[in-house]
KOLMARTOR-416751 format. One record per residue: x, y, z of N, C-alpha, C, O in turn; residue number from 1; chain. Coordinates in steps of 0.02 Angstrom, whole numbers, always signed. Layout:
REM residues N
+--------+--------+--------+--------+--------+--------+--------+--------+--------+--------+--------+--------+-----+--------+
:   n.xx :   n.yy :   n.zz :  ca.xx :  ca.yy :  ca.zz :   c.xx :   c.yy :   c.zz :   o.xx :   o.yy :   o.zz : num : cadena :
+--------+--------+--------+--------+--------+--------+--------+--------+--------+--------+--------+--------+-----+--------+
:      X :      Y :      Z :      X :      Y :      Z :      X :      Y :      Z :      X :      Y :      Z : NUM :      A :
...
+--------+--------+--------+--------+--------+--------+--------+--------+--------+--------+--------+--------+-----+--------+
END
This chain:
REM residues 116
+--------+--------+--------+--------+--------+--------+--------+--------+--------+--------+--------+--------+-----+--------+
:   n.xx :   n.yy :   n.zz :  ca.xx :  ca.yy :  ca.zz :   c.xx :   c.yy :   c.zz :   o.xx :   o.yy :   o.zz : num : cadena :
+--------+--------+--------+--------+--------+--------+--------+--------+--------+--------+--------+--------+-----+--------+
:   +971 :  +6306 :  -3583 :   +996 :  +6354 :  -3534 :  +1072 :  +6347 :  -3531 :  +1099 :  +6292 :  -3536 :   1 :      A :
:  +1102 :  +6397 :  -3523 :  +1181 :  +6402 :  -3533 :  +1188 :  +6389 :  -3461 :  +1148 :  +6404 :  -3417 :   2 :      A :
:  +1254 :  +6355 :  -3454 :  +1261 :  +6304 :  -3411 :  +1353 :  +6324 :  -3404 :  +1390 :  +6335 :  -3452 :   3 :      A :
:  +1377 :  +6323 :  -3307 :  +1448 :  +6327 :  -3293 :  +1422 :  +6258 :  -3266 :  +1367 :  +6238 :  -3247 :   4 :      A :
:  +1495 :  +6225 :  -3275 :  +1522 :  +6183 :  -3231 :  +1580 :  +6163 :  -3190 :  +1622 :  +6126 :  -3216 :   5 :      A :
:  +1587 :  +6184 :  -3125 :  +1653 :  +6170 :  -3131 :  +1669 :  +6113 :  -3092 :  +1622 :  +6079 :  -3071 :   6 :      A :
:  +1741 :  +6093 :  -3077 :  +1774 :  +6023 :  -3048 :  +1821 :  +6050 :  -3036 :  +1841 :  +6107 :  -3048 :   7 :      A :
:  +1850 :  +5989 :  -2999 :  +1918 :  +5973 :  -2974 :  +1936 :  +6004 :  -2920 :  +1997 :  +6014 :  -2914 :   8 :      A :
:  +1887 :  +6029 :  -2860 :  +1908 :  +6029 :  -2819 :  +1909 :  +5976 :  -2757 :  +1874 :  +5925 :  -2760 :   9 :      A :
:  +1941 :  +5986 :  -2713 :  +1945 :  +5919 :  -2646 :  +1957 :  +5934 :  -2581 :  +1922 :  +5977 :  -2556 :  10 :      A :
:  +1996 :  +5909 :  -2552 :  +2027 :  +5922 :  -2478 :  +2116 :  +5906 :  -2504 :  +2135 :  +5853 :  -2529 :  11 :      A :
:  +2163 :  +5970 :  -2489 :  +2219 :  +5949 :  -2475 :  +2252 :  +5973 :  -2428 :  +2218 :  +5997 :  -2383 :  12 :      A :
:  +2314 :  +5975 :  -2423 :  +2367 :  +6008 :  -2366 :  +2378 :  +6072 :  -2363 :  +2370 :  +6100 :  -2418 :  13 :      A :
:  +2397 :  +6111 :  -2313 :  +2427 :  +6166 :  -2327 :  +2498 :  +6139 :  -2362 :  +2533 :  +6091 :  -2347 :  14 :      A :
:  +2507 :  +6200 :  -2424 :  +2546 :  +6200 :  -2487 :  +2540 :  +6150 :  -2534 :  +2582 :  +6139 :  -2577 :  15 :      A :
:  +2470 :  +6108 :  -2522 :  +2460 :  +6065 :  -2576 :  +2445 :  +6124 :  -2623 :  +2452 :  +6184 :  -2613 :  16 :      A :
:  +2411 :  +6078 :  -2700 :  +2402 :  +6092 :  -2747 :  +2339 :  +6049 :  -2781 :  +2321 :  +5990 :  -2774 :  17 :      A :
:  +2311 :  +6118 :  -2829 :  +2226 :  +6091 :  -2853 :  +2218 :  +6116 :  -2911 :  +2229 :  +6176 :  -2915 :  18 :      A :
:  +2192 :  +6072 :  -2985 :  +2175 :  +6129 :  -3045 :  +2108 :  +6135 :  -3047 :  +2079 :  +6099 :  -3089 :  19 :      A :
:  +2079 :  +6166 :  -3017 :  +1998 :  +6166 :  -3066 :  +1997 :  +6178 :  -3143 :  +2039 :  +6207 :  -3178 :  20 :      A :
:  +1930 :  +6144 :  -3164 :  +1909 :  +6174 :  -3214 :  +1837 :  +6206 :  -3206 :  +1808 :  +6213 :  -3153 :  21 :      A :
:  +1812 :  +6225 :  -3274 :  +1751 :  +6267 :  -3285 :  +1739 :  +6261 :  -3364 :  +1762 :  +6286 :  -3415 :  22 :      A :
:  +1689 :  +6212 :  -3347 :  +1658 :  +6211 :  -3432 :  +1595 :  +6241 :  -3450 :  +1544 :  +6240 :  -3415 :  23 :      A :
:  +1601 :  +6271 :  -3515 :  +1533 :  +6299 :  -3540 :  +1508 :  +6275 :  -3580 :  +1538 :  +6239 :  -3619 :  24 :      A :
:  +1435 :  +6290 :  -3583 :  +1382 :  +6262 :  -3621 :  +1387 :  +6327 :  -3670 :  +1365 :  +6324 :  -3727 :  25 :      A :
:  +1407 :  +6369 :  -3653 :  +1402 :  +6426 :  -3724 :  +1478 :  +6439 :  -3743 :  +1523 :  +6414 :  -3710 :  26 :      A :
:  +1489 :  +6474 :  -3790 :  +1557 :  +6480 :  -3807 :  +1573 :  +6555 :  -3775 :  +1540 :  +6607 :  -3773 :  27 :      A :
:  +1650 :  +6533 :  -3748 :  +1683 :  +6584 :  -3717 :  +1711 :  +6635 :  -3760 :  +1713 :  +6691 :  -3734 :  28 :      A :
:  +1724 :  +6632 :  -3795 :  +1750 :  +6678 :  -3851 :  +1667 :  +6708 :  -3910 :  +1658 :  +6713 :  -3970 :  29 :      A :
:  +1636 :  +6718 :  -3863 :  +1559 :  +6760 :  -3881 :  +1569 :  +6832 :  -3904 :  +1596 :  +6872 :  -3866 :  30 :      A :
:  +1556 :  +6843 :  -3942 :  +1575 :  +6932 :  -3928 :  +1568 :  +6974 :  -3865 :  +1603 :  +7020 :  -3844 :  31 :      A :
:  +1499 :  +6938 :  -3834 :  +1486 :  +6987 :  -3788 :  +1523 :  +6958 :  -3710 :  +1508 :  +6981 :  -3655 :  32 :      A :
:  +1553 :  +6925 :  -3716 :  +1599 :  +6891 :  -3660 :  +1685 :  +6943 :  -3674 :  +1724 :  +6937 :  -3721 :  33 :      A :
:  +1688 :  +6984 :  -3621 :  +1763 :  +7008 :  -3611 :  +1805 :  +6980 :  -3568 :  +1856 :  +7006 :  -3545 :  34 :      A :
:  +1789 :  +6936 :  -3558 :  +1841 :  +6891 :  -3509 :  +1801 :  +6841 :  -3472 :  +1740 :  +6843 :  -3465 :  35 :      A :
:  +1845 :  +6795 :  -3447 :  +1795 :  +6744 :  -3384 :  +1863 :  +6744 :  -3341 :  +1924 :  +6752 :  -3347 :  36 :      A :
:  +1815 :  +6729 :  -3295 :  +1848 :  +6766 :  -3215 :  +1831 :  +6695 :  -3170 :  +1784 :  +6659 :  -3189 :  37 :      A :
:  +1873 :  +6677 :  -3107 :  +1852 :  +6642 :  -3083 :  +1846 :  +6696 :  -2995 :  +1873 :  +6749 :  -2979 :  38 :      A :
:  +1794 :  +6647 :  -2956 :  +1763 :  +6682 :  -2895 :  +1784 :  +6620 :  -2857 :  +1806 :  +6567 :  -2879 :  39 :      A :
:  +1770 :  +6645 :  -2777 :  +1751 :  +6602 :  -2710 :  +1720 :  +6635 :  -2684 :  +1695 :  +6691 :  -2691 :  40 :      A :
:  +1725 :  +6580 :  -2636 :  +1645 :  +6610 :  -2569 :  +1668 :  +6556 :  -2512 :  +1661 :  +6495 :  -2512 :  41 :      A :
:  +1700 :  +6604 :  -2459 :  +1742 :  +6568 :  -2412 :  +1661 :  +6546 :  -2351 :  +1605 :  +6567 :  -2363 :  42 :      A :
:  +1674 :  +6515 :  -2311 :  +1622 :  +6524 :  -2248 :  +1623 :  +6581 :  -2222 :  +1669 :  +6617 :  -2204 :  43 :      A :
:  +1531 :  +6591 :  -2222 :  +1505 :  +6636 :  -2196 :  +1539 :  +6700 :  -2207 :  +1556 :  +6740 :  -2163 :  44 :      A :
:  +1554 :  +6711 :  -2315 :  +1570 :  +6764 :  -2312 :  +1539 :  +6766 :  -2408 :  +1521 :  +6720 :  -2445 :  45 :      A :
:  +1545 :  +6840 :  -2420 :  +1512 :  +6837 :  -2488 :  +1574 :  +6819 :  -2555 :  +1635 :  +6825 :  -2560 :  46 :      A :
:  +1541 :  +6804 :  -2581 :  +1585 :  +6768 :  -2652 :  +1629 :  +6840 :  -2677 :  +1605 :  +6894 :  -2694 :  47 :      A :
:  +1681 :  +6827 :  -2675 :  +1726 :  +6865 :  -2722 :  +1766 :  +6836 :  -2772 :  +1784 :  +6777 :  -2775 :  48 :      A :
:  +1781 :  +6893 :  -2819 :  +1829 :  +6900 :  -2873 :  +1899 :  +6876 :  -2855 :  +1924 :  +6899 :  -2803 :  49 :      A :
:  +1937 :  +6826 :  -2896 :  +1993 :  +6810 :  -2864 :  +2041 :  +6817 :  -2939 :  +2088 :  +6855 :  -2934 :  50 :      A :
:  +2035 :  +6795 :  -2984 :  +2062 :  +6812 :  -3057 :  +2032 :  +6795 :  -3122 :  +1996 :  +6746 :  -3129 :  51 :      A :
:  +2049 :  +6844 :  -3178 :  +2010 :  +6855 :  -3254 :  +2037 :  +6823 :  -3309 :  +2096 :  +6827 :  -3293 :  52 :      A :
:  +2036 :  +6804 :  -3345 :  +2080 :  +6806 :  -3400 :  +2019 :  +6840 :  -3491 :  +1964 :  +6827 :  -3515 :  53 :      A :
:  +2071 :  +6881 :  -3505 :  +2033 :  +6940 :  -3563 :  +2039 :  +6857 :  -3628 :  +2069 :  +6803 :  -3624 :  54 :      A :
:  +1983 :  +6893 :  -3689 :  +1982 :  +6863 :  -3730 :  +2048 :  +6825 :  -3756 :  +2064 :  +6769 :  -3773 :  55 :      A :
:  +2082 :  +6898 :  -3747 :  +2157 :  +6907 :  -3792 :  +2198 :  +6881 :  -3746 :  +2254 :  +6901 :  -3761 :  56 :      A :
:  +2202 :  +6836 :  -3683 :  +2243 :  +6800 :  -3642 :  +2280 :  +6846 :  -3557 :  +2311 :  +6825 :  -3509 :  57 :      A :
:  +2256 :  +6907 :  -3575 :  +2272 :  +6948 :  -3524 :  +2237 :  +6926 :  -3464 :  +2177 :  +6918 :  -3460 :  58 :      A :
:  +2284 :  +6917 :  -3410 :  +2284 :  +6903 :  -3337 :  +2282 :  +6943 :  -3289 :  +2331 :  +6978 :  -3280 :  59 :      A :
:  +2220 :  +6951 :  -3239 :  +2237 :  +6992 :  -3173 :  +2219 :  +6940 :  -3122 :  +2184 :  +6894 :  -3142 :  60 :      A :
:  +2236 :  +6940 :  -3065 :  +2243 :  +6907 :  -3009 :  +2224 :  +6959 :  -2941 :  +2252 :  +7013 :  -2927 :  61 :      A :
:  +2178 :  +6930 :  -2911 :  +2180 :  +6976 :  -2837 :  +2244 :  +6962 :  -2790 :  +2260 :  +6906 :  -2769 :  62 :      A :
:  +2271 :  +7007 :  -2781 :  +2317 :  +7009 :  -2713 :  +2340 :  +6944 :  -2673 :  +2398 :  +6926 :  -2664 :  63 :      A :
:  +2292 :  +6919 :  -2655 :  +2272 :  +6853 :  -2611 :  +2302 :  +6805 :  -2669 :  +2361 :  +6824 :  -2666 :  64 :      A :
:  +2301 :  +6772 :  -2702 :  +2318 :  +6754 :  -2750 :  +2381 :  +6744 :  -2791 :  +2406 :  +6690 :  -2804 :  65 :      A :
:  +2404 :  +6804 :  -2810 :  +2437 :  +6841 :  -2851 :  +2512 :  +6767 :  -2844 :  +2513 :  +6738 :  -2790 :  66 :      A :
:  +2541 :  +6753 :  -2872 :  +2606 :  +6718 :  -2875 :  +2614 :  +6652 :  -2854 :  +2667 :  +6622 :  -2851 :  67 :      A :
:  +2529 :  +6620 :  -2831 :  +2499 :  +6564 :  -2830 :  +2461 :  +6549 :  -2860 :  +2481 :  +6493 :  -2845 :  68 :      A :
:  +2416 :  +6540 :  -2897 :  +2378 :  +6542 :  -2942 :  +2366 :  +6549 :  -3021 :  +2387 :  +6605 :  -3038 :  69 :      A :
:  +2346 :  +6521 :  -3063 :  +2362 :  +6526 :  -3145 :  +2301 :  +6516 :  -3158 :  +2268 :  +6469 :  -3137 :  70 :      A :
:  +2281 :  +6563 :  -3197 :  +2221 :  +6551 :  -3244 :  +2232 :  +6528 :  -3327 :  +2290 :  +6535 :  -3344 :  71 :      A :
:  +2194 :  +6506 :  -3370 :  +2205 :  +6499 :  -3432 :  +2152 :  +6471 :  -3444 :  +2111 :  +6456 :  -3400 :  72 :      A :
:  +2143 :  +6459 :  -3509 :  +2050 :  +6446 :  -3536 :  +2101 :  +6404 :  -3612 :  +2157 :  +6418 :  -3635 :  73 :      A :
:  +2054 :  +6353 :  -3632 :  +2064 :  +6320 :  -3703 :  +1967 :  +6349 :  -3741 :  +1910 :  +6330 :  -3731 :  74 :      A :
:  +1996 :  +6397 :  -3779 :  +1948 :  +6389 :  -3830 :  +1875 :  +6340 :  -3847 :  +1815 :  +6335 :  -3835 :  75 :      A :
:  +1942 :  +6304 :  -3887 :  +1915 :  +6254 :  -3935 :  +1885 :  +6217 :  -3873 :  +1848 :  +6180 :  -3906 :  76 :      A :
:  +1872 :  +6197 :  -3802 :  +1841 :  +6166 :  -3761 :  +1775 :  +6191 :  -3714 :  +1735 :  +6168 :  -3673 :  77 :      A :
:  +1788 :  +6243 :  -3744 :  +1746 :  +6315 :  -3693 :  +1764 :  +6304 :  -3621 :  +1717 :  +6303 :  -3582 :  78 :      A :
:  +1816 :  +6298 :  -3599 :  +1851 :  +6289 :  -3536 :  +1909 :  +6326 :  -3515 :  +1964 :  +6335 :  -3539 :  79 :      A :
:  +1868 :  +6352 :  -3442 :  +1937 :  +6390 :  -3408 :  +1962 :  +6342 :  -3346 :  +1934 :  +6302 :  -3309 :  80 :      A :
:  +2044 :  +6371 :  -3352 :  +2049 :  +6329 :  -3309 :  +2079 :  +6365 :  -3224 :  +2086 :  +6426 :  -3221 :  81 :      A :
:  +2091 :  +6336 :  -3181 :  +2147 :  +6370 :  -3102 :  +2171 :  +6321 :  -3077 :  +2142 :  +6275 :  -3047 :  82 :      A :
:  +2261 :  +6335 :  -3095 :  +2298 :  +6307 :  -3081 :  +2308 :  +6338 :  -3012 :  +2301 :  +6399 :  -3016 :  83 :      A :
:  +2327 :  +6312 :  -2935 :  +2322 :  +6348 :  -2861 :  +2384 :  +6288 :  -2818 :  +2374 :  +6234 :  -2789 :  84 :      A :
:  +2433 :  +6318 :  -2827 :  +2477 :  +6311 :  -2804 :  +2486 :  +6331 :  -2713 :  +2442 :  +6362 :  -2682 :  85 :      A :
:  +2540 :  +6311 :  -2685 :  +2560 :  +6320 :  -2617 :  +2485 :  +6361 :  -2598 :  +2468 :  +6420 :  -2603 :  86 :      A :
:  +2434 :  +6276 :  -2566 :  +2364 :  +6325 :  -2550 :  +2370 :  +6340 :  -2466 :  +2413 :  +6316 :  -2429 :  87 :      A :
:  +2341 :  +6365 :  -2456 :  +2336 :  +6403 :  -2375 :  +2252 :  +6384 :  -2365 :  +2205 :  +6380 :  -2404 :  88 :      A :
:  +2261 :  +6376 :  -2289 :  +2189 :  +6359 :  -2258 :  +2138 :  +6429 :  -2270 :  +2079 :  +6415 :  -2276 :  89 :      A :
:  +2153 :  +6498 :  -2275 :  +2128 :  +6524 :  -2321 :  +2106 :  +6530 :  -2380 :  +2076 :  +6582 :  -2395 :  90 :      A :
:  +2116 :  +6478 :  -2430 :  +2097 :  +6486 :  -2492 :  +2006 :  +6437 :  -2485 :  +1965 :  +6447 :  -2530 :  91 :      A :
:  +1985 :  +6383 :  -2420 :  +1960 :  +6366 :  -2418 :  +1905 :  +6390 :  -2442 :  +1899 :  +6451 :  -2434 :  92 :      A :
:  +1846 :  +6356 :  -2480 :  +1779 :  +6400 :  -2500 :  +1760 :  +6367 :  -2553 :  +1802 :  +6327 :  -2573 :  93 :      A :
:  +1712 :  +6369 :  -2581 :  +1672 :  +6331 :  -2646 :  +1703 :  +6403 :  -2712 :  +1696 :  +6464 :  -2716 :  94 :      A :
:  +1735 :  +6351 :  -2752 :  +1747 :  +6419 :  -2802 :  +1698 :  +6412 :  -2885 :  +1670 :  +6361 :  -2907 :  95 :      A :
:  +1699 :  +6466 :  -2909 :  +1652 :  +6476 :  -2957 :  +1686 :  +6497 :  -3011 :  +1745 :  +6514 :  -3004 :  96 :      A :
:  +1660 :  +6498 :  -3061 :  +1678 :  +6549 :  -3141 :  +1620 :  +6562 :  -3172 :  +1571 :  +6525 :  -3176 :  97 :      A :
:  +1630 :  +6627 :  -3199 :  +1568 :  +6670 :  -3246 :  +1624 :  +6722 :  -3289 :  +1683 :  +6739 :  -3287 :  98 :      A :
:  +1571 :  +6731 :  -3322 :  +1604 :  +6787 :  -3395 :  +1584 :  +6847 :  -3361 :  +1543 :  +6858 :  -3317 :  99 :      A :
:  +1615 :  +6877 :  -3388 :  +1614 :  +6959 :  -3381 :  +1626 :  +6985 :  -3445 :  +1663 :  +6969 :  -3491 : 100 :      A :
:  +1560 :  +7063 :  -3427 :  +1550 :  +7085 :  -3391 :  +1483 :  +7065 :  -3366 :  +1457 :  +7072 :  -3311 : 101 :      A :
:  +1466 :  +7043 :  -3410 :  +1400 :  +7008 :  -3387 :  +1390 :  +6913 :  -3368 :  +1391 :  +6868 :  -3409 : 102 :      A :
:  +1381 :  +6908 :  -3297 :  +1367 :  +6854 :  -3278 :  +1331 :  +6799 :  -3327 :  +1287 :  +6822 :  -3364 : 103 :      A :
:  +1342 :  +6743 :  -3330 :  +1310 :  +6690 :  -3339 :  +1255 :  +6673 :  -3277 :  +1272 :  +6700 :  -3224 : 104 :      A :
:  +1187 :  +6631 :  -3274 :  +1181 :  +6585 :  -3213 :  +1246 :  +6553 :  -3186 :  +1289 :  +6516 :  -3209 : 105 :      A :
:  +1233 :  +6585 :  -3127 :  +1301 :  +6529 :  -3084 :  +1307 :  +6461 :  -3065 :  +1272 :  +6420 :  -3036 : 106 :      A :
:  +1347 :  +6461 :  -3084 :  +1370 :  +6357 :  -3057 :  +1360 :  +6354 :  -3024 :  +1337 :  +6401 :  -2992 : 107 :      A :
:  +1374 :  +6257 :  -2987 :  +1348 :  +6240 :  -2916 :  +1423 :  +6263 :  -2873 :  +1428 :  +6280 :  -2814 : 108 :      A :
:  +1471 :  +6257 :  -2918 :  +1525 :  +6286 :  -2894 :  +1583 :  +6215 :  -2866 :  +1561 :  +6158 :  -2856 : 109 :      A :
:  +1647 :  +6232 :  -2860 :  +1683 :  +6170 :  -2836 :  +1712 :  +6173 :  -2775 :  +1757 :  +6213 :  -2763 : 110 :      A :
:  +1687 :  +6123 :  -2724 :  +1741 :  +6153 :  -2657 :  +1805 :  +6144 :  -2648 :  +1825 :  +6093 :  -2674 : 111 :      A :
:  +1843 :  +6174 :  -2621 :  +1916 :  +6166 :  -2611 :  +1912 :  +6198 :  -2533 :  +1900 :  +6252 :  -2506 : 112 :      A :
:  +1935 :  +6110 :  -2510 :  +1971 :  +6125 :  -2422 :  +2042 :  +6121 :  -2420 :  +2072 :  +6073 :  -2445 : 113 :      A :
:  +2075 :  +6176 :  -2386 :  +2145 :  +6142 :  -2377 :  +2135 :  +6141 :  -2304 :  +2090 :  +6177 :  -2283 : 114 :      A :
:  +2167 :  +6107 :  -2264 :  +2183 :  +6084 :  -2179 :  +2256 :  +6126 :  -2178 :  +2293 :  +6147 :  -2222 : 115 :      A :
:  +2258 :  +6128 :  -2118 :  +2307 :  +6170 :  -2095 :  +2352 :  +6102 :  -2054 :  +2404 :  +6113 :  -2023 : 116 :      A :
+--------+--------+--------+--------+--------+--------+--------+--------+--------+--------+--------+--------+-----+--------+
END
């Protein structure tokens, strides 16, 4: 069974800093994989889209996000990664990654608290 995993999240400060990763059991560069995207799922709210990165290295970022945050993936590891800079007690939430357009089974996911 194809398998996410991700890490590296914890508890830090407001404007700390956190990289997750996300490793796969299948390869990311699949044909039928157009990107892998990473998600959250704050308390008591539903998981959203937060940023993608395309086969070909192209980046989008949600809003929320946007000029904090770095995505990038290594290939050869089947791993994406989120770099999350100056975090806010908003970014709090268990975060996830899946391929698009079509989902993988979802991970257990990684939490990230920041304290205010």
């Amino acid at each position: 069974q194809v398998q996410l995993v991700e890490s590296g999240g914890g508890l830090v400060q407001t404007g700390g800093s956190l990289r997750l990763s996300c490793a796969s059991s299948r390869s990311i560069t699949s044909p039928s994989i157009d990107a892998m995207g990473w998600y959250r799922q704050a308390p008591g709210k539903r998981r959203e889209f937060i940023a993608r990165i395309t086969s070909s290295g192209y980046v989008y970022y949600d809003a929320s996000v946007r000029g904090r945050f770095t995505i990038s993936r290594d290939n050869a590891k089947n791993t994406v990664y989120l770099q999350m800079l100056s975090l806010k007690p908003e970014d709090t939430g268990i975060y996830y990654c899946n391929s698009l357009p079509d989902p993988m089974a979802w991970g257990q996911g990684t939490q990230v608290t920041v304290s205010s």
